[in-house]
C-alpha positions as a printed Julia matrix, in Angstrom:
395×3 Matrix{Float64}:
 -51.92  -28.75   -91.02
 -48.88  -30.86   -92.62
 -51.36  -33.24   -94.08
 -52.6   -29.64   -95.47
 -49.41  -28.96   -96.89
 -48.68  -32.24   -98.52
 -51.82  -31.9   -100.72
 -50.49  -28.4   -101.83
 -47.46  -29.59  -102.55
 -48.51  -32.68  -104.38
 -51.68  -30.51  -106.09
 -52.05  -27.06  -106.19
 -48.32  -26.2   -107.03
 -48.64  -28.63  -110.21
 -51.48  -26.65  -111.44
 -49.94  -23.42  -111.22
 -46.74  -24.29  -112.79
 -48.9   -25.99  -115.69
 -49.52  -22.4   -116.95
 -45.94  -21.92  -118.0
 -44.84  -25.54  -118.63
 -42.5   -25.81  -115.18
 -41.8   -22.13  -114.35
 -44.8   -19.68  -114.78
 -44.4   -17.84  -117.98
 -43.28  -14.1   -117.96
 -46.79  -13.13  -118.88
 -48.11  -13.84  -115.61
 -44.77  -12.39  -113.22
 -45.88   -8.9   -111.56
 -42.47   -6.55  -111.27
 -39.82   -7.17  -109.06
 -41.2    -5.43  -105.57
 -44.58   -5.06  -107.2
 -46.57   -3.33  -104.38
 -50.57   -4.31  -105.26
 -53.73   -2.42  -104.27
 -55.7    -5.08  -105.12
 -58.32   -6.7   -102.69
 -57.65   -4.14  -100.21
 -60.12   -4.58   -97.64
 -59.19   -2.56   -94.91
 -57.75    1.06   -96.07
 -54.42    0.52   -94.41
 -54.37   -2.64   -96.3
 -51.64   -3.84   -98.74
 -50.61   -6.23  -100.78
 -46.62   -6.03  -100.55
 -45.68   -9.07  -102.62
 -47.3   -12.32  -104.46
 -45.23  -14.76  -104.97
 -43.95  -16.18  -108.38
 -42.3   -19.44  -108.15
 -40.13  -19.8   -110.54
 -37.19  -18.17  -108.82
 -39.56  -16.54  -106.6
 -40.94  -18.99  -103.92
 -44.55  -19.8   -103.34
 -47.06  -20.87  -100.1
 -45.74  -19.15   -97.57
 -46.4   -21.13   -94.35
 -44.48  -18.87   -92.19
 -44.32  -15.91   -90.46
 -41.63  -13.06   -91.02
 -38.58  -12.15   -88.64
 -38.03   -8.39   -88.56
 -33.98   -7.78   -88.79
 -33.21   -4.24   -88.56
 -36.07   -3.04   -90.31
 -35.8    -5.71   -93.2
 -37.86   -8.7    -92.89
 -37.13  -12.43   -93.76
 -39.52  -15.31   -94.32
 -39.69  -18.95   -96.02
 -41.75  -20.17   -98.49
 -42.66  -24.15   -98.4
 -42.28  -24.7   -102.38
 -41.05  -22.7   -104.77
 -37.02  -21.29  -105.35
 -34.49  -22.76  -108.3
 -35.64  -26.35  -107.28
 -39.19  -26.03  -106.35
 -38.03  -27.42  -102.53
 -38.5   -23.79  -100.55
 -36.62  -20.44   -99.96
 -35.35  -18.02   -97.74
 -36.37  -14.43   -98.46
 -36.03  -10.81   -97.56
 -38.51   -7.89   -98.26
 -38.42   -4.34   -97.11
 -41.78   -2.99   -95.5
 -41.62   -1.27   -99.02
 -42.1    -4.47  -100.55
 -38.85   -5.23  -102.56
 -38.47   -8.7   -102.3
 -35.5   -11.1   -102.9
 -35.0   -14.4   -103.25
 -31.62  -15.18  -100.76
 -31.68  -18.49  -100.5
 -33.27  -21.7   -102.99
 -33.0   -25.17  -101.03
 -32.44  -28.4   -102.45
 -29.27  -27.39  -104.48
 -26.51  -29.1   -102.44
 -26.49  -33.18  -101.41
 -28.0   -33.17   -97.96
 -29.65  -29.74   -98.19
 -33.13  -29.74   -96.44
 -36.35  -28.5    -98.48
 -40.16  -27.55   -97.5
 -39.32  -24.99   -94.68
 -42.49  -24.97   -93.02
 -41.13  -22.36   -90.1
 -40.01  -19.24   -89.71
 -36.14  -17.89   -88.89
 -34.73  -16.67   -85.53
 -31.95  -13.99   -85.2
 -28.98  -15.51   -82.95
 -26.01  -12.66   -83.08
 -27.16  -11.42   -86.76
 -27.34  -15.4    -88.24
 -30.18  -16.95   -88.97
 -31.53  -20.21   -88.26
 -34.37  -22.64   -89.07
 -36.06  -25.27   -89.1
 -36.89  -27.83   -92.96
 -39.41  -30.43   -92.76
 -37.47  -32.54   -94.88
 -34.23  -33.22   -96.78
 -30.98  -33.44   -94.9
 -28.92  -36.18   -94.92
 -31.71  -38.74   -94.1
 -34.77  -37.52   -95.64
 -35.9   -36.52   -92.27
 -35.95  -33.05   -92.27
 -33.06  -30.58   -90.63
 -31.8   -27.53   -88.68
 -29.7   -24.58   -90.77
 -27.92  -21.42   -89.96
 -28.05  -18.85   -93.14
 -26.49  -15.43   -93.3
 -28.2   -12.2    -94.45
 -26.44  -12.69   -97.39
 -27.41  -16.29   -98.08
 -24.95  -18.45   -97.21
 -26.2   -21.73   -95.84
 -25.24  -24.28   -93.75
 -26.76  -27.77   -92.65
 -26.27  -28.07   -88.67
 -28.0   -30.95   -88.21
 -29.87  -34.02   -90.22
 -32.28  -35.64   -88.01
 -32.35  -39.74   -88.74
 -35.76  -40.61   -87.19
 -35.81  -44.03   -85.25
 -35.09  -42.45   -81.23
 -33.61  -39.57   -82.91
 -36.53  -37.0    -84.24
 -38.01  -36.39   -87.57
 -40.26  -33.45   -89.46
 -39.16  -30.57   -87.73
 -42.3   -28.41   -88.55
 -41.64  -25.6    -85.71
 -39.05  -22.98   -85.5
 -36.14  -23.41   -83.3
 -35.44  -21.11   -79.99
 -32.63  -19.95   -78.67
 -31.76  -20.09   -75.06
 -28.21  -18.44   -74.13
 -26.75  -19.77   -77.07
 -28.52  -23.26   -77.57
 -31.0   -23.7    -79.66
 -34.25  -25.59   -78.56
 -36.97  -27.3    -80.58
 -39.39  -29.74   -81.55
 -39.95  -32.71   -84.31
 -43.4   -33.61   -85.2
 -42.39  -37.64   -85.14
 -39.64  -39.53   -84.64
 -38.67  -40.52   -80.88
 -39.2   -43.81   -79.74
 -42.62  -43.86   -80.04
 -42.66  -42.0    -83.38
 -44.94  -39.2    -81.87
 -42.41  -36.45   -81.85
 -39.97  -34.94   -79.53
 -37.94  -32.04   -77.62
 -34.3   -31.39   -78.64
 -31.42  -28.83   -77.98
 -28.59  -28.72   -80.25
 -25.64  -26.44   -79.8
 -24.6   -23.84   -82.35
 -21.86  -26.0    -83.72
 -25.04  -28.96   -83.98
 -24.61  -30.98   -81.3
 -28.07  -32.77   -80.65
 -29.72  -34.48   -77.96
 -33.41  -35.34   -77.56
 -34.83  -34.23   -74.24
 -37.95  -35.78   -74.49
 -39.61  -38.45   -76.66
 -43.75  -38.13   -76.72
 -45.88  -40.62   -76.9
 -45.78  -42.65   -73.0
 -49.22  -42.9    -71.49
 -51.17  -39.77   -71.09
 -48.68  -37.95   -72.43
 -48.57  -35.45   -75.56
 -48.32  -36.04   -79.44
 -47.02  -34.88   -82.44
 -45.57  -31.27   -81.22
 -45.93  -29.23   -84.37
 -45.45  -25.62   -82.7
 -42.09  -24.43   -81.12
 -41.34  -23.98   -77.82
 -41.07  -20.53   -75.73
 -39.14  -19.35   -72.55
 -40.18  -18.2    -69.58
 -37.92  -17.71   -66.68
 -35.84  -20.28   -67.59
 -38.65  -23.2    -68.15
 -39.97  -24.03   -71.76
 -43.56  -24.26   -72.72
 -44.93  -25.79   -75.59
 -47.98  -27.5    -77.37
 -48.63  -30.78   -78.6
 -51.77  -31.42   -81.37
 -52.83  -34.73   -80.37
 -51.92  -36.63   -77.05
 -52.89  -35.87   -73.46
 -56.18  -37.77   -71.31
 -58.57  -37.88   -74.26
 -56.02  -37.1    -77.38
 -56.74  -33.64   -77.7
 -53.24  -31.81   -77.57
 -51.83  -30.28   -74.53
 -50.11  -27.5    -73.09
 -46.65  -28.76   -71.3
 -43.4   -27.45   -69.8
 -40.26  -29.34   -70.15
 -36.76  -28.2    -68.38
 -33.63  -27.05   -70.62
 -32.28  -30.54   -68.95
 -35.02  -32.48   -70.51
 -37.78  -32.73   -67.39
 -41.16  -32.5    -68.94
 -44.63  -32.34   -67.19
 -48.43  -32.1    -69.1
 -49.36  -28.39   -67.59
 -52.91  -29.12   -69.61
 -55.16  -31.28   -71.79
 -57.25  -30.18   -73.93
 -61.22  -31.91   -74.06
 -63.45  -31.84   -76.74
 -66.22  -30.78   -74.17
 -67.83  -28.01   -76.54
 -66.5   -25.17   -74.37
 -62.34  -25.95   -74.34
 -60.08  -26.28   -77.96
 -58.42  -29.37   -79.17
 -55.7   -29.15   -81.66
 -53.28  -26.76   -80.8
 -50.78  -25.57   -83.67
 -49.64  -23.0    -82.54
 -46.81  -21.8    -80.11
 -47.78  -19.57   -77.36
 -46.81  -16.36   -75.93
 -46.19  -15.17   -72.9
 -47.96  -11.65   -71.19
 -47.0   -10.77   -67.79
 -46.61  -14.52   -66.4
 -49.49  -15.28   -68.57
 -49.31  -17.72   -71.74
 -52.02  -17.67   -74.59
 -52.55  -19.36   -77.76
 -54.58  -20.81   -80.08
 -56.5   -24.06   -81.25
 -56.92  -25.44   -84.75
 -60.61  -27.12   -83.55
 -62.88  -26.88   -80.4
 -64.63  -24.7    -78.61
 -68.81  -24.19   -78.92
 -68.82  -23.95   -82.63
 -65.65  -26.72   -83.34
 -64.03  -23.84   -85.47
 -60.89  -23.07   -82.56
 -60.48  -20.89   -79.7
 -58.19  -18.2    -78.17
 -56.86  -19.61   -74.53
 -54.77  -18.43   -71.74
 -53.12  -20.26   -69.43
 -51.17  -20.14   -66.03
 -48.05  -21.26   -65.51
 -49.52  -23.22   -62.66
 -51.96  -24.64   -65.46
 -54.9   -22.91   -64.76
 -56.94  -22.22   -68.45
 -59.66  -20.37   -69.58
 -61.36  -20.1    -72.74
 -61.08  -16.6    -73.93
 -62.77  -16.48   -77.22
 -64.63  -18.91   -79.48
 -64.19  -18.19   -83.35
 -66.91  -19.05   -85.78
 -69.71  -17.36   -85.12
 -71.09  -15.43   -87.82
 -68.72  -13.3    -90.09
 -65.94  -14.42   -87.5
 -62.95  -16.26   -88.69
 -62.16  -20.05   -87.74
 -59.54  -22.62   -87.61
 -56.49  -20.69   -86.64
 -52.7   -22.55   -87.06
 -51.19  -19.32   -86.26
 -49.29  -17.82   -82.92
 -50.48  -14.51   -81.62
 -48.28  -11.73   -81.01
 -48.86   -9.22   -77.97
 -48.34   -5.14   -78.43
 -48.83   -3.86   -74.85
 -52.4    -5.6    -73.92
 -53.92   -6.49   -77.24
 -53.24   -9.57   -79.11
 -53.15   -9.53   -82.69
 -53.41  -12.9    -84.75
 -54.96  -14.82   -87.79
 -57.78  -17.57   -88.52
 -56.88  -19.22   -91.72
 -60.35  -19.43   -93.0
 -63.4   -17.33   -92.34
 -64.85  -13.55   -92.32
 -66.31  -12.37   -95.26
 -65.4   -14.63   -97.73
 -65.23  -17.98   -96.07
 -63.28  -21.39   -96.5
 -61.03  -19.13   -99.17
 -60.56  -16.11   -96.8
 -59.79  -15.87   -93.01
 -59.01  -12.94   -91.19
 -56.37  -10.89   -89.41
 -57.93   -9.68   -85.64
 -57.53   -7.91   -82.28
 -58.19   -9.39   -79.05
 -58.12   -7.78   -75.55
 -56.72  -10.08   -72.45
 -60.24  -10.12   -71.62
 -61.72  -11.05   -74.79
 -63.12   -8.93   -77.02
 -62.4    -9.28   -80.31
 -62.37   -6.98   -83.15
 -61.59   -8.21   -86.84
 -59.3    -5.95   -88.55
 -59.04   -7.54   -92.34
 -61.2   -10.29   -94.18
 -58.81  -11.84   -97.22
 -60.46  -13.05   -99.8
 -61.13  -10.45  -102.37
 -59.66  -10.67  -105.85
 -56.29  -10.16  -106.04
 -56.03  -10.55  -102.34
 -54.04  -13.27  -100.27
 -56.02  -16.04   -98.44
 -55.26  -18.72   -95.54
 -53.56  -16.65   -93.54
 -51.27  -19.85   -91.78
 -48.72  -17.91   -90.26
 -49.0   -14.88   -87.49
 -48.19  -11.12   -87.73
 -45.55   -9.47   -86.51
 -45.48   -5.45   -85.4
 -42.94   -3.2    -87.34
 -43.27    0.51   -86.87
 -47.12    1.23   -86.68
 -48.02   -1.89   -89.34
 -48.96   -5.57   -88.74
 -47.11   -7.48   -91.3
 -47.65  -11.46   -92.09
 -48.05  -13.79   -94.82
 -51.24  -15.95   -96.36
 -50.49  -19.14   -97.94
 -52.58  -18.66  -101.03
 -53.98  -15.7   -103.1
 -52.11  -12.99  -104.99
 -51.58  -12.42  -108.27
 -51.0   -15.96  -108.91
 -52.58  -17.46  -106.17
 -49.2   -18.74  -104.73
 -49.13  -16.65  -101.52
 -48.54  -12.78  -100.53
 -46.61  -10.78   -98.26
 -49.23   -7.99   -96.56
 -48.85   -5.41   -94.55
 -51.39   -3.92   -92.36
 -51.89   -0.58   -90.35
 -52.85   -0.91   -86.79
């Protein structure tokens, strides 16, 4: 996934800004809050926004926070200085830019995570920048103010924050994909005022690697994912104490029936957790898991078969007893497609959108979230000019 992004940033971003010598010329800008038709496949489809870089951002990684109605998201690239944004866009689709990084010394830049609400602020996660190069945790109002809270340093401390931060009675709570002593990633709290301590350094024996989801709570303990790591290196499902006691709850085998490569953070149904992997299962395209909190897992679906979607990076978010999520490539249109679907707790899965179609959005890397009776999410590429959308998508 962040090897992924890297060639993006160091590829695709240079062609598209080649059209219009740095910033995309005017020719090619839809209007402000464009709302686009195009590539609807689904009728409740819709293209809310495509992304623009030049002020605008572009390749969305992330999913969107809902605030009151008003959603707010991050684009990797893209903004004044090309290094990422914060934005905001109604379920109408009128977008705005609220925040460009990379404009102050020690700013971060390439946000690869979504926000979290603490008390109306928000607060994130960039995979880089800060006062090391390391990457770095911010608060930003509604209204765009920023603020640095922490620069991580690598070495013991962590490095490449690619996850979103969560917030446990006022501390927040996250992961770095490297960095620790081992440079394979670690747990870390930091305080609102950005007081940091690592919990846990990865990497010691059969231990996880290279965490590159966030963490989520349930009664009090923290579960999480790591991509690589565990008995035979691939990933593992763990829970680690707000006091920095962690335990591997699962590892993942490339046995043709379980998933390797999780990405994703889970979520938690009645006591249950479920989630995602990048690669496994009978046709090495990902699968849909649950797990205890005892540790007991079971594969619940097995993507790419057929028109089905495959390789999924994204969480899953439950309404009720249906889990809605995303496989970044797949359906109808293939490697430049993916899909959003359904899945029951018992698995049966029902694909609700193939991207791909002109016009359309495609690699789907982030989740949806609910709003109203509408999924709404991002795709990393596609749109008007192929930089990313914002979609919504009835439900």
């Amino acid at each position: 996934m962040l090897r992924l992004f890297a060639l993006i940033s160091a590829g695709l971003i240079l062609e598209a800004c080649s059209q219009g010598g740095g910033a995309l010329s005017p020719q090619y800008l839809p209007s402000a809050g464009a709302f686009s038709m195009l590539g609807r496949d689904s009728a409740s489809y819709r293209v809310l926004h495509s992304f623009e870089n030049a002020d605008d951002g572009a390749y969305p990684q992330a999913g969107l926070l809902d605030v009151n109605g008003t959603l707010y998201g991050t684009t990797s690239i893209g903004g004044k200085g090309s290094e990422g944004t914060v934005f905001s866009i109604t379920t109408k689709g009128n977008e705005r830019t609220i925040y460009s990084f990379g404009g102050t010394a020690n700013d971060g830049y390439d946000p690869l995570a979504g926000l979290i609400d603490v008390n109306g602020t928000l607060y994130g996660t960039t995979y880089s920048g800060g006062a090391h190069g390391d990457g770095a945790v911010f608060s930003i109002t509604t209204d765009g103010v920023e603020k640095v809270l922490y620069s991580f340093a690598g070495g013991s401390d962590g490095a490449d924050p690619a996850a979103a931060v969560l917030d446990v009675n006022g501390v927040l709570y996250g992961t770095t994909a490297s960095g620790g002593k081992s440079d394979l990633g670690t747990v870390f709290s930091l305080t609102l005022s950005g007081k940091e301590k690592v919990l846990h350094t990865f990497g010691s024996g059969t231990d996880g690697s290279s965490p590159e989801a966030g963490l989520i709570d349930v009664d009090g303990t923290l579960y999480g994912t790591t991509s690589g790591g565990g008995k035979t290196d691939a990933g593992t499902v763990f829970t680690i104490t707000t006091s920095g006691k962690e335990e591997v709850l699962h590892d993942f085998s490339d046995n043709g029936v379980d998933g390797v490569e999780p990405l994703a953070p889970l979520v938690d149904v009645k006591n249950t957790l479920y989630g995602t992997t990048y690669l496994g299962g009978a046709n090495r395209a990902g699968i849909v898991f649950s797990i205890t909190t005892s540790g007991k897992e079971k594969t619940l679906h097995t993507f790419g078969h057929g028109s089905d979607g495959y390789f999924s990076v994204a969480p899953l978010f439950a309404v009720s007893d249906t889990l809605y999520g995303t496989a970044s490539e797949g359906g109808k249109y293939g490697a430049a497609g993916g899909i959003v679907f359904s899945l029951t707790l018992s698995g049966k899965e029902k694909i609700l959108h193939n991207f791909g179609k002109s016009g359309d959005g495609y690699d789907p890397y982030a989740g949806v979230i609910a709003v109203g009776s509408a999924l709404y999410g991002t795709t990393l590429s596609g749109g008007k000019l192929e930089l990313g959308i914002v979609f919504a998508l009835g439900y």
